[in-house]
C-alpha positions as CSV (number, residue, x, y, z in Angstrom):
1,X,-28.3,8.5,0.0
2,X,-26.3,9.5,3.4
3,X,-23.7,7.5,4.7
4,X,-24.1,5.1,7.0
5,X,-21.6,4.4,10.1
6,X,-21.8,0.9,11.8
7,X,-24.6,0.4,13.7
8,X,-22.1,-0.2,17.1
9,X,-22.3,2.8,19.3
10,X,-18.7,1.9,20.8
11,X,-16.1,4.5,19.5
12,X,-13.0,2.9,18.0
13,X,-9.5,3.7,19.6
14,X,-8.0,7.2,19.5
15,X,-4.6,7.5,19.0
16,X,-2.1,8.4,21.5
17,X,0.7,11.0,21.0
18,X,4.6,9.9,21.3
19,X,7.4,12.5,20.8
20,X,11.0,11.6,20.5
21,X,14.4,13.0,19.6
22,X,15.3,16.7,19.5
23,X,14.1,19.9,20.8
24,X,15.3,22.2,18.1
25,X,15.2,20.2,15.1
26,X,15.5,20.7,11.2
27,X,13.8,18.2,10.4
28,X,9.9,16.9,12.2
29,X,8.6,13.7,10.8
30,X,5.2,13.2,11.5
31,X,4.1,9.3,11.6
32,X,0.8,8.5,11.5
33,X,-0.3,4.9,12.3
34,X,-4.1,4.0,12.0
35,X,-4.5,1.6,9.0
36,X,-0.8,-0.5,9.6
37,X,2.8,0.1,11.0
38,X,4.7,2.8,9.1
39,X,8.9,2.3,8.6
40,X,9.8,5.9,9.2
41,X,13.4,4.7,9.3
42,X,14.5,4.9,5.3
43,X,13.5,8.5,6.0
44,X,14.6,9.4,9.4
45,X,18.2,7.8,9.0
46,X,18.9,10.7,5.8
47,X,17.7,13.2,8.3
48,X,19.8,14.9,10.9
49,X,18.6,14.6,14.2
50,X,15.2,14.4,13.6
51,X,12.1,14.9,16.1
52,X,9.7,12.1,15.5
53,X,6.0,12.8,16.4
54,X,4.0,9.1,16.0
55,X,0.2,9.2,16.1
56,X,-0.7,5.3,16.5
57,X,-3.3,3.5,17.9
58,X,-2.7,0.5,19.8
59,X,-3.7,-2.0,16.9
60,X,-3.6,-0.2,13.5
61,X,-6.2,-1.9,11.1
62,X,-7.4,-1.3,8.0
63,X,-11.3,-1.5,9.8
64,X,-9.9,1.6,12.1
65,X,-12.4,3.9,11.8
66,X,-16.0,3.2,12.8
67,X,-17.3,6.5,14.6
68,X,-17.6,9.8,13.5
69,X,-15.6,10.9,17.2
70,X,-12.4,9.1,15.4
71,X,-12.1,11.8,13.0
72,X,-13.1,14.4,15.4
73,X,-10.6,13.3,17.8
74,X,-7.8,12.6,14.8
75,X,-8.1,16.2,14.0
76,X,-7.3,17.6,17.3
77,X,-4.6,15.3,18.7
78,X,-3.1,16.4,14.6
79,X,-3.6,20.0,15.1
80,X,-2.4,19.9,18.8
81,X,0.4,18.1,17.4
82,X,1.3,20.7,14.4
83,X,0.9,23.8,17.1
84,X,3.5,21.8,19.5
85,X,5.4,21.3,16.7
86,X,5.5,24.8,15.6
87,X,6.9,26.0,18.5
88,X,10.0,24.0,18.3
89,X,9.9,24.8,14.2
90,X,12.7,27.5,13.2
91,X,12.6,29.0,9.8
92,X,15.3,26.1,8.6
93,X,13.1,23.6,9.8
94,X,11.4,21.1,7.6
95,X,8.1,18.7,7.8
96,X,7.4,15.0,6.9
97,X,4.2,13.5,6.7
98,X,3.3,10.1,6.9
99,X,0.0,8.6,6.8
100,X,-1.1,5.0,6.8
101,X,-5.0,5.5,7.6
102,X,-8.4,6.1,5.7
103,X,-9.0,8.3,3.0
104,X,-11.3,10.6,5.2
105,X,-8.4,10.8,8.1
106,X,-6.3,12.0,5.6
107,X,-8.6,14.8,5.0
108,X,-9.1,15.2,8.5
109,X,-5.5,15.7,9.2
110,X,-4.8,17.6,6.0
111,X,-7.4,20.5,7.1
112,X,-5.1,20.8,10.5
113,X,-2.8,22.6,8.0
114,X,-2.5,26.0,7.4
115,X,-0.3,26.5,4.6
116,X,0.7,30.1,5.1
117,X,1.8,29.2,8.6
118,X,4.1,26.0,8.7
119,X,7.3,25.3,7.8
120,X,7.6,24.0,4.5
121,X,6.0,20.0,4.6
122,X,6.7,17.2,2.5
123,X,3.9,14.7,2.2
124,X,4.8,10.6,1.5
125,X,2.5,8.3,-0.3
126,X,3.1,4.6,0.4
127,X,4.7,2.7,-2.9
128,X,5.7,-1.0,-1.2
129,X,7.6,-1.5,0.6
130,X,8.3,2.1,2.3
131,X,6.8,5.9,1.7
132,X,7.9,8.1,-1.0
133,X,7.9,11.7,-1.4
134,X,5.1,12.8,-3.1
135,X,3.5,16.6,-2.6
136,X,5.5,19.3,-0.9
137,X,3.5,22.2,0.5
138,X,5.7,25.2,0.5
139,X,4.3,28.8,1.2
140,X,7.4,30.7,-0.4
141,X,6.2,29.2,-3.6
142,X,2.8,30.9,-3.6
């Protein structure tokens, strides 16, 4: 049996873009906000001088995604997002990934990736009340 998305033709919000804080960072936290509110501040207050990159939409819900043009359009504003971020990446610099969405736009974000080609990137899972390290994707361990 296929899947079935809601029978409402209207797409569901798309997330903007925000960047703040430095140019040439160590450290790029990447905050995704689709499902609820993330607290990147734990994290971003051990980190020097961070550049924050929030994907949010307006309202984040846990019913966000209803259109298959969501997921297309999550996984170009990520990978537009990773190739900005690149360029301001030197070879000290560091990722963070958080994600508060669905399963699939985890996927969707996680295939914007390319192992071989970004910094190194430390993934979060959420464990109440704030994100925790979880996976780090490193190329100079391969």
């Amino acid at each position: 049996m296929r899947g079935l998305w809601p029978s409402d033709s209207t797409v569901g919000s798309i997330p903007t873009v925000s960047w703040t804080g430095s140019k040439n960072p160590k450290h790029i936290v990447f905050v995704f906000e689709l499902s609820a509110r993330v607290r990147p501040e734990p994290l971003s207050s051990e980190l020097s001088d961070p550049m924050m990159v929030t994907l949010a939409v307006h309202s984040p819900d846990t019913q966000w995604l209803k259109q298959p043009e969501q997921l297309r359009q999550l996984g170009i504003l990520s990978r537009n997002a990773f190739e900005t971020a690149l360029a301001h990446s030197s070879p000290e610099t560091t990722w963070h990934i958080l994600y508060a969405g669905p399963a699939p736009g985890a996927v969707k974000v996680g295939q914007q990736l390319n192992p071989t080609m970004t910094p190194p990137t430390q993934l979060y899972e959420y464990a109440h009340p704030a994100h925790t390290p979880s996976l780090k994707i490193d190329s100079s361990d391969c």
